[in-house]
C-alpha positions as CSV (number, residue, x, y, z in Angstrom):
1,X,18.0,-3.7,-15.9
2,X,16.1,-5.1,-13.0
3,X,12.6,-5.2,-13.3
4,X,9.9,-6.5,-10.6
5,X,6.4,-6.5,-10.3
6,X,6.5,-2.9,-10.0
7,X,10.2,-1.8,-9.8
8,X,12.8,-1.1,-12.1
9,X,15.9,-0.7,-11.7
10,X,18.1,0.6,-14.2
11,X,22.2,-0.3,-13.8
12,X,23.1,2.9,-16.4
13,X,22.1,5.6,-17.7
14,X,20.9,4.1,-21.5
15,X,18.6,1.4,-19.0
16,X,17.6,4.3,-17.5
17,X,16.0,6.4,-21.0
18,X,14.6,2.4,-22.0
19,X,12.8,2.8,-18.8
20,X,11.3,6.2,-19.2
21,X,10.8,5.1,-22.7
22,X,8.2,2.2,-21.7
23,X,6.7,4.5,-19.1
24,X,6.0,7.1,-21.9
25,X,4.8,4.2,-24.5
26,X,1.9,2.1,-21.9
27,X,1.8,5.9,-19.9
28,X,2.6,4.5,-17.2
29,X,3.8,7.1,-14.1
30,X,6.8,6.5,-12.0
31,X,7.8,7.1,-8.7
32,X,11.4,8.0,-8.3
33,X,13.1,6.7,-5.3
34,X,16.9,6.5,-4.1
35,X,17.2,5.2,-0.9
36,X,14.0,6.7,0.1
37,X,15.1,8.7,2.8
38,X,12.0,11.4,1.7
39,X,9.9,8.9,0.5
40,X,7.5,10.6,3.8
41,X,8.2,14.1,2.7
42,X,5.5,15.1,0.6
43,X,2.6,14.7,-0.8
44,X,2.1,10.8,-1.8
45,X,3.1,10.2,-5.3
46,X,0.4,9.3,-7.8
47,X,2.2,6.3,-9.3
48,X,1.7,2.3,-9.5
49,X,5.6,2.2,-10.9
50,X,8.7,2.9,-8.8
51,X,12.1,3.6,-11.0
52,X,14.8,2.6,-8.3
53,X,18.2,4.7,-8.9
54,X,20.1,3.2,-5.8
55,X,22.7,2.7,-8.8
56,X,23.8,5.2,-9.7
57,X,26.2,5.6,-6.3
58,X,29.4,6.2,-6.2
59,X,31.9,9.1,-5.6
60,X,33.5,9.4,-9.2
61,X,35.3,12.6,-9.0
62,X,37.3,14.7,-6.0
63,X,39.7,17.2,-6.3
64,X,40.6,18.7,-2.8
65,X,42.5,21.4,-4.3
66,X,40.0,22.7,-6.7
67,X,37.4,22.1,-4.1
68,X,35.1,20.0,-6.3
69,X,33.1,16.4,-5.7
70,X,31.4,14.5,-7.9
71,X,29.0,11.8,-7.3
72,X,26.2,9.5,-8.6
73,X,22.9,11.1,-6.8
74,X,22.7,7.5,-5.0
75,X,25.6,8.4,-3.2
76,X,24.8,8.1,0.4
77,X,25.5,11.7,2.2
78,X,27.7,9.7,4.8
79,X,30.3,8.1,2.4
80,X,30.2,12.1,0.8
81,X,30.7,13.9,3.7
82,X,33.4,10.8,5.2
83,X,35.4,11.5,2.3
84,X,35.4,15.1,2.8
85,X,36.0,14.2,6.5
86,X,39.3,13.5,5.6
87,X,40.3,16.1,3.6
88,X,39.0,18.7,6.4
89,X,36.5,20.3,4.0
90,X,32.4,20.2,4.4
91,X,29.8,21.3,2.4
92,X,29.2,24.9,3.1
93,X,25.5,25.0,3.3
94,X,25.6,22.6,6.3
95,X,23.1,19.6,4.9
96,X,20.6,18.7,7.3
97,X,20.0,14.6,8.0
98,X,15.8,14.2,8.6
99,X,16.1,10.5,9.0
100,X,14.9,10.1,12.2
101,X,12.4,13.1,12.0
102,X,10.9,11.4,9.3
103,X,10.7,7.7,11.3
104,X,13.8,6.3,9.6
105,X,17.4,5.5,10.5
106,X,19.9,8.6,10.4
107,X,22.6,8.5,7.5
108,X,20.7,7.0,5.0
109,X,20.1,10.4,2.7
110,X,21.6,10.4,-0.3
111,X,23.3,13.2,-2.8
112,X,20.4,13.5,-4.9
113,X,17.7,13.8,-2.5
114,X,19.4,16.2,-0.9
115,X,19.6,18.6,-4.5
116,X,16.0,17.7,-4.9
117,X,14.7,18.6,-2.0
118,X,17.0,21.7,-1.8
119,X,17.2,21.4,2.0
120,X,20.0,23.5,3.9
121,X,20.9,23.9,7.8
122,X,21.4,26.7,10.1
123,X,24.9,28.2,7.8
124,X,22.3,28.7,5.3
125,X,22.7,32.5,6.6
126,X,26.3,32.7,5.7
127,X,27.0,30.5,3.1
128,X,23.9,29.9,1.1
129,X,21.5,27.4,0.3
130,X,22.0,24.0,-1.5
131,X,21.8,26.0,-5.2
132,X,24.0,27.8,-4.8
133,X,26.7,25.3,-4.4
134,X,25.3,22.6,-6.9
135,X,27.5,22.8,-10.7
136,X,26.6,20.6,-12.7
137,X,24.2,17.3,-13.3
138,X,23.5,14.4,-15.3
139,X,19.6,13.8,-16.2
140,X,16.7,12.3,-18.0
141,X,13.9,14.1,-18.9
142,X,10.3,12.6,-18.7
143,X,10.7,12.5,-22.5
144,X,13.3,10.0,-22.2
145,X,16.0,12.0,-23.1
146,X,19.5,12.6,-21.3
147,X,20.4,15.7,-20.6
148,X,23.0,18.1,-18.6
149,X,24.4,21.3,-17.4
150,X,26.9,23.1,-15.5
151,X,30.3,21.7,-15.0
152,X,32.7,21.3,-12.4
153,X,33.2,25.1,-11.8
154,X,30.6,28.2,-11.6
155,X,32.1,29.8,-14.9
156,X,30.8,26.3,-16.8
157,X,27.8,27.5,-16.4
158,X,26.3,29.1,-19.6
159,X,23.2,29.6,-20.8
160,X,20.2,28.5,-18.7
161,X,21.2,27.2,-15.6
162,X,19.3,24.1,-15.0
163,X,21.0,22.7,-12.0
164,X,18.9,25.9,-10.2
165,X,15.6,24.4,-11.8
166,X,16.1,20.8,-10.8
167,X,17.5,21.4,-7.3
168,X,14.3,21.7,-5.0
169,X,12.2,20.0,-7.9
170,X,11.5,16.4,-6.1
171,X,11.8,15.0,-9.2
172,X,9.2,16.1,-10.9
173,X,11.2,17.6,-13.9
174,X,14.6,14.8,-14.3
175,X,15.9,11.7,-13.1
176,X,19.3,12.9,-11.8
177,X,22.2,10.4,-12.1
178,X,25.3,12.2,-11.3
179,X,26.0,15.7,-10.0
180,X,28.7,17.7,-9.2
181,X,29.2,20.3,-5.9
182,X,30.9,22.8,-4.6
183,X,33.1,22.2,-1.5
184,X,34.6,24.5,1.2
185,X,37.3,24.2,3.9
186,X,36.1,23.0,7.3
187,X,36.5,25.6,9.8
188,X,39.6,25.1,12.0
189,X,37.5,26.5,15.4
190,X,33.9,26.1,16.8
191,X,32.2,28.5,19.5
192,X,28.5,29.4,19.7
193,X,27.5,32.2,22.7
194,X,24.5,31.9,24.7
195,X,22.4,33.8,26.4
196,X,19.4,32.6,28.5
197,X,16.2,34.1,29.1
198,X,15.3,36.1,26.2
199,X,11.3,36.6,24.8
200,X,11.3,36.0,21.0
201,X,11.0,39.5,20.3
202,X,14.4,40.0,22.3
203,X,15.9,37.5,21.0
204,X,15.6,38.2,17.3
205,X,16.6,41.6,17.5
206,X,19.4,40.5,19.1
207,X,20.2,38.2,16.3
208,X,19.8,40.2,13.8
209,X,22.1,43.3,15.7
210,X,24.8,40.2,15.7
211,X,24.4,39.6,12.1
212,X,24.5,42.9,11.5
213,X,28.4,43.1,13.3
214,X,31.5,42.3,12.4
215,X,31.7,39.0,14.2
216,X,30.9,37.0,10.9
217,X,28.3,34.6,12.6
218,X,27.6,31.3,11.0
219,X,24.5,30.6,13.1
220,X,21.4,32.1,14.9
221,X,19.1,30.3,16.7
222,X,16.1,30.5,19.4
223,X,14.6,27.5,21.3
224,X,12.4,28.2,24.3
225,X,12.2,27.1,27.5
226,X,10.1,23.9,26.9
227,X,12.7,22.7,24.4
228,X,16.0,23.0,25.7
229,X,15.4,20.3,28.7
230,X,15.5,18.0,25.6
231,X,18.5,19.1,24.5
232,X,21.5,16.9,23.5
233,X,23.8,19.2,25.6
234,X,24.4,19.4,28.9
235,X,24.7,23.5,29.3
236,X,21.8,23.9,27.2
237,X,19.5,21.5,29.7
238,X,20.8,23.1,32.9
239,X,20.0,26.6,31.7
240,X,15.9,25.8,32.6
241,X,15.1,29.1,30.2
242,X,15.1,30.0,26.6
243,X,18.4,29.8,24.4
244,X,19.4,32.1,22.1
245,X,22.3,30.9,20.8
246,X,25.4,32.3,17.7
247,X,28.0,30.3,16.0
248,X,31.4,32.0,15.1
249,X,33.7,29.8,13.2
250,X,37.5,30.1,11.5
251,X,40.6,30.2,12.8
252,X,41.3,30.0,16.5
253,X,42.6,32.9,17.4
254,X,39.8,34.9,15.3
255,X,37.4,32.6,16.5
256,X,37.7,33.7,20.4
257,X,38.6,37.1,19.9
258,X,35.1,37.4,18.1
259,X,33.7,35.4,20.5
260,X,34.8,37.3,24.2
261,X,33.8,40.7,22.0
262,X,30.3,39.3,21.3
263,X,29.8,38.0,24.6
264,X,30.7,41.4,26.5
265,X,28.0,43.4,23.8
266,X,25.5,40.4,24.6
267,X,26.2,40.7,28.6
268,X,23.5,43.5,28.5
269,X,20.9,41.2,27.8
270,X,21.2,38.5,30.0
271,X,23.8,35.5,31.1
272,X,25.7,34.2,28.8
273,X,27.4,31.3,28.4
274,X,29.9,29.6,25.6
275,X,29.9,26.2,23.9
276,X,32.9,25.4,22.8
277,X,33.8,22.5,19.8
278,X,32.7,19.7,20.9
279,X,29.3,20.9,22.8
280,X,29.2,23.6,20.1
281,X,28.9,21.3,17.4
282,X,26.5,18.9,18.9
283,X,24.0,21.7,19.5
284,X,24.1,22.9,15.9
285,X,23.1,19.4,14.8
286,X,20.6,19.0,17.1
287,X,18.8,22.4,15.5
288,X,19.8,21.3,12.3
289,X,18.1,17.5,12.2
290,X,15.1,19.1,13.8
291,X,15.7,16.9,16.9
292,X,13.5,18.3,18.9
293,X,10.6,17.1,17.5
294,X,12.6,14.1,15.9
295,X,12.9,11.5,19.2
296,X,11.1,8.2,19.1
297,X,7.5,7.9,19.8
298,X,6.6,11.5,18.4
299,X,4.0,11.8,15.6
300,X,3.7,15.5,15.9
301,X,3.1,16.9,13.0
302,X,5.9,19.1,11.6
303,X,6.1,22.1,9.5
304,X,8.8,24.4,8.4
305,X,7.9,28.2,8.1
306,X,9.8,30.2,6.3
307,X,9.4,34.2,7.4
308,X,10.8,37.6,7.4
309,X,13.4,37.8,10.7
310,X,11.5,40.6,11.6
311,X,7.9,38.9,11.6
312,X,8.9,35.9,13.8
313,X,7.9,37.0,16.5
314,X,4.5,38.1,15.5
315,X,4.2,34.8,14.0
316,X,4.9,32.6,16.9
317,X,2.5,34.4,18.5
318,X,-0.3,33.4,16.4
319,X,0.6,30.5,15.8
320,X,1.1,29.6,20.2
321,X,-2.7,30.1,19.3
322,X,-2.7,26.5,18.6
323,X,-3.4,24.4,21.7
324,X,-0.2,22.1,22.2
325,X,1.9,24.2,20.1
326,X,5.5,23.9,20.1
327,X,7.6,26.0,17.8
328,X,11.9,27.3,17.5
329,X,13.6,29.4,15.5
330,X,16.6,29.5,13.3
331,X,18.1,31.5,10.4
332,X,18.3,34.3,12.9
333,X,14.0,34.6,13.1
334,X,13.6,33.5,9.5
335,X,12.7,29.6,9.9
336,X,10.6,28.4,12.1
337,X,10.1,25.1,13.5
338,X,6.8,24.1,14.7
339,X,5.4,20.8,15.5
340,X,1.2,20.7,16.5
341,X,-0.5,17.8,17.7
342,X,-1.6,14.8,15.5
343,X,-3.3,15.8,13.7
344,X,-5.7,18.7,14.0
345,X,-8.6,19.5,11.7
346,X,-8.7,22.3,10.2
347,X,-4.6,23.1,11.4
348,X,-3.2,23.7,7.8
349,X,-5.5,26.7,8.0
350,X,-4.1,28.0,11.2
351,X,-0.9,27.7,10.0
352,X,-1.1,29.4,6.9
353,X,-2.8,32.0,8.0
354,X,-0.5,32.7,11.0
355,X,1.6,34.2,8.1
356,X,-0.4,36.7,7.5
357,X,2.4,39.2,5.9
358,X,3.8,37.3,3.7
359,X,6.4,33.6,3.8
360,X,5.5,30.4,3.1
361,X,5.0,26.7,4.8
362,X,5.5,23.3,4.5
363,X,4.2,20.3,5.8
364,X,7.7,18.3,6.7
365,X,6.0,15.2,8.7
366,X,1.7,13.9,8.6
367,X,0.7,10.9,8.3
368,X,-0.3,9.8,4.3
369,X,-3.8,10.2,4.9
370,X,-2.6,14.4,5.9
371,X,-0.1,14.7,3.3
372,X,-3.0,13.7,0.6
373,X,-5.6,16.0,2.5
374,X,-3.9,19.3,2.4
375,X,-1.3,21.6,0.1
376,X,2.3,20.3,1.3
377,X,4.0,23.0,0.1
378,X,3.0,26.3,0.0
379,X,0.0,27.1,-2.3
380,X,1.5,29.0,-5.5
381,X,0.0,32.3,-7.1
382,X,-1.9,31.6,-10.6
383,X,1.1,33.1,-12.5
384,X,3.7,30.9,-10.5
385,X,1.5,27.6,-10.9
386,X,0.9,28.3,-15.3
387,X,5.0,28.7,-15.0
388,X,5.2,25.4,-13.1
389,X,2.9,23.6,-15.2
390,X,4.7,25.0,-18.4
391,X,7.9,23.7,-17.0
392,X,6.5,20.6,-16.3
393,X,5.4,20.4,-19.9
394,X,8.6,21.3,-21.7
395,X,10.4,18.4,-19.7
396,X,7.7,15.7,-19.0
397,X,4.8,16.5,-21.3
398,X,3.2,13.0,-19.7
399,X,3.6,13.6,-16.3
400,X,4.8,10.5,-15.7
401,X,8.1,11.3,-12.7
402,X,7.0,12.2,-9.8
403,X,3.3,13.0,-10.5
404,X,1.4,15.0,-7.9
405,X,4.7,15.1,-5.2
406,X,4.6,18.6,-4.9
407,X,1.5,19.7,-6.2
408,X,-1.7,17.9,-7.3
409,X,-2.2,17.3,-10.5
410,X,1.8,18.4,-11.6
């Protein structure tokens, strides 16, 4: 094992309990850090000590056929989704890349942050979030103990299913060092529809008539007027008016025959317009790695809102309150995307209480100083937090991974 001043890095997995071991002996917390992709997503980890598991990479298992992949959680995402490349296959929940959103370099996430974080793109509608396509991991507890679950099918799964409790944990719970997903075929076709010039209000019902449909979309998304100048698509810029936009996928002929249907019930509305692959997919990225508010030079700060569709609108509203303001919406109204200006006293507040019928939101980029200030993630309910801190308990009675990343004092 590698040790530094203050970092050690383990090669396998019985370096990795020796590790845990002295941490639990001197009590000495640990901050847990891959390639550290996140390390700015957050609040700022109480810990002196950083346990580096940028070994544990490697793709050790891929069957096409069964649609299974394997990997240590060090894995970079673009070597995983390279490989799968290849093989015309993706992962379903369409994994989003926050690097430069968060000040770094795209394409250095890896596997594990991604499970920990539990972070999905705009499919999310269709196909799912991250848990639900995560089988099976390798982990140590804070206790210094290994431990597993799942397999490398849904069935393997008996018992309490860990792999749930661990993905979106940042963690807090386990040092992950290999995992196992679910893959999916790529589709064989890409279209989104457009239509310009829609309110928010308009626009989500609109979404949610087309989800609603037969047309199977794979995407729903809103950006205003303000926004889509930026864009990273041509179409999207000259429009000079709000986007409302929905992805169809599959085969070809499906694909358009979906698509000219959806256009002619959309024509109502407003002009339409239709991205095919290549434009098509480049827009779904840009919503998906937040680029918007991710271009050099911007230290908005950034939060994610998770809402009912149906209150969206509301919402924005409020929260347009804000002088500077700048906000988008995907999942069809249920996520939105806001960015205010750096930073605001007294904004967290504003925020939160913009949801005033229920949802949740996190802080995605502040500055340290912010991220140390306020709740990062949504404020949990007294029964929620004594199950969190039980949890905590039963896997890392010392607090020692991850302490205070999610919640102060966890």
């Amino acid at each position: 094992m590698t040790e530094s001043a203050s970092t050690f890095r383990p090669e396998n997995d019985a370096q990795l309990i020796d590790a845990i071991a002295w941490a639990n002996s001197d009590l000495k917390p640990l901050e847990l850090v891959g390639s550290g992709s996140k390390r700015a997503l957050g609040r700022p980890v109480q810990a002196a000590h950083c346990l580096d598991l940028s070994a544990f990479a490697g793709i050790t298992l891929y069957e096409p056929e069964e649609l299974v992949l394997g990997a240590g959680t060090a894995t970079p995402m673009a070597d995983i989704l390279a490989v799968l490349e290849e093989k015309k296959q993706e992962l379903a929940f369409e994994p989003p890349d926050f690097g430069p959103l968060l000040g770094r370099p795209a394409g250095e996430g890896t596997l594990g942050g991604l499970l920990s974080s539990n972070l999905s793109g705009p499919r999310r509608i269709k196909a799912g979030a991250v848990r639900d396509h995560f089988l099976g991991f390798d982990a140590v507890s804070g206790r210094g103990q290994a431990f597993k679950s799942g397999g490398r099918v849904v069935k393997n799964v008996t018992g309490y299913d860990l792999s749930k409790l661990l993905c979106g944990s940042w963690g807090t719970i386990g040092a992950m060092t290999a995992a196992v997903v679910k893959v999916l075929p790529r589709s064989e076709k890409t279209r989104t529809v457009l239509v310009r010039g829609l309110d928010p209000e308009a626009a989500v019902k609109a979404m949610s008539d087309a989800l609603n449909s037969p047309y199977e979309l794979s995407g729903a998304s809103w950006v205003p007027s303000d926004l889509t100048t930026a864009s990273d698509v041509g179409y999207v810029r000259d429009m000079e008016s709000s986007v409302t936009a929905f992805r169809l996928e599959g085969f070809g002929p499906s694909v358009e025959y979906r698509c000219g249907k959806l256009r002619a019930d959309l024509a109502p509305l407003g002009e339409t317009e239709e991205l095919h692959s290549h434009n098509s997919l480049a827009f779904w990225a840009w919503v998906r790695d937040v680029k918007p508010f991710g271009q050099p030079g911007d230290e908005r700060v950034v939060w994610r809102l998770s809402v009912a569709p149906t209150d969206a609108p509301a919402v924005l509203a409020r929260l347009h309150e804000i002088t500077g303001a700048a906000a988008f919406l995907d999942w069809a109204g249920g996520l939105i995307w806001l960015a205010l200006p750096h930073p605001k006293t007294g904004a967290e507040e504003l925020v939160r209480g913009a949801l005033r019928t229920g949802g949740h939101a996190t802080l995605i980029r502040g500055p340290k100083s912010l991220r140390a200030a306020v709740p990062v993630f949504q404020p949990q309910s007294a029964a929620a937090a004594a199950l969190s801190r039980r949890v905590k308990e039963s896997f890392d009675p010392n607090r020692l991974l991850n302490p205070g990343r999610m919640y102060e004092g966890v």
